[in-house]
C-alpha positions in Angstrom: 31.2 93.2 -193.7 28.6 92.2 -191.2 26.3 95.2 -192.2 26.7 94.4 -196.1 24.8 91.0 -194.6 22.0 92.5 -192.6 21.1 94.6 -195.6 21.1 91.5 -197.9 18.9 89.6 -195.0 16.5 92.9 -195.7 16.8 92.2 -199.2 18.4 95.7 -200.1 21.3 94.6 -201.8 23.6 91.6 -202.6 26.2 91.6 -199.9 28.7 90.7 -202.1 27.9 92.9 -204.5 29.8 96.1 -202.4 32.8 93.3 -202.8 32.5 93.5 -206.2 32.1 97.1 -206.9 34.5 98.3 -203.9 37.0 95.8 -203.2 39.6 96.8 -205.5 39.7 100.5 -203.3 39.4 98.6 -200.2 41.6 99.5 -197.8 40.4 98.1 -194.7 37.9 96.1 -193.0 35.8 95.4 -189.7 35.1 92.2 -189.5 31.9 90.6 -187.4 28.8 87.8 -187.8 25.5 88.1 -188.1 22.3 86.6 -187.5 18.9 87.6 -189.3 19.2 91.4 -188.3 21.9 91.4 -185.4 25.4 91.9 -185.8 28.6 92.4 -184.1 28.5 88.5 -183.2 32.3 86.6 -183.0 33.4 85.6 -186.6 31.9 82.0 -187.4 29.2 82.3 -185.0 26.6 83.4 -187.4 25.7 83.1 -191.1 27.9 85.1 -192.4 30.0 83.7 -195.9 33.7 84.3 -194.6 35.2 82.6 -197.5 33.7 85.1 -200.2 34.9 87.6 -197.8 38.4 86.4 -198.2 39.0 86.6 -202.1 38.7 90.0 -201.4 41.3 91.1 -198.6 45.1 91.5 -199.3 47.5 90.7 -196.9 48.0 94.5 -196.8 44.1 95.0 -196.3 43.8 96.3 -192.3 41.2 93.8 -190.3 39.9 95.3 -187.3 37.3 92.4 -185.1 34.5 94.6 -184.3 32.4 92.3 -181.9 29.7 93.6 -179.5 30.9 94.3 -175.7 28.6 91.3 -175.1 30.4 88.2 -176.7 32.6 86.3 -173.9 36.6 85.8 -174.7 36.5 82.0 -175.4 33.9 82.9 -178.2 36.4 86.0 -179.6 38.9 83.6 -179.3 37.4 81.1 -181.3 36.4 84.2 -183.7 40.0 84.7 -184.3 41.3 81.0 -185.3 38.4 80.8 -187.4 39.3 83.7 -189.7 42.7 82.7 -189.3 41.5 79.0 -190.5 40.1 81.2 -193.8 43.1 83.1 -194.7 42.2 86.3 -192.9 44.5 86.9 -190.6 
């Protein structure tokens, strides 16, 4: 979901327009923030709109956190009770 935002920020395309068109065949999902153009940030440590996000994941939809190497465990942490906080768990 975090590259659907980095092309919006390069005004290529709606990121929730890939929702819209795809989410009924979605199957699964890797989930990280963004900022501007950089990505793989902790969930809720960027700009990214987690609770369109969540009208489109089923309980049965896989979520795989796909942060960069860099972000510290407290932050992952926090990353994880935020999407919990959401509904994406």
């Amino acid at each position: 979901v975090g590259h659907a935002k980095v092309n919006e920020n390069l005004g290529i395309i709606g990121s929730e327009m890939y929702l819209k068109a795809y989410g009924h065949k979605l199957l699964g999902v890797h989930l990280h923030d963004v900022k501007g153009y950089t990505d793989h940030f902790a969930p809720g440590c960027g700009e990214l709109n987690f609770d369109t996000i969540a009208k489109y994941l089923k309980p049965e939809t896989i979520k795989i956190i796909e942060v960069h190497p860099k972000v510290e465990k407290p932050d992952l942490i926090k990353g994880i009770e935020f999407l919990r906080g959401k509904g994406i768990s």
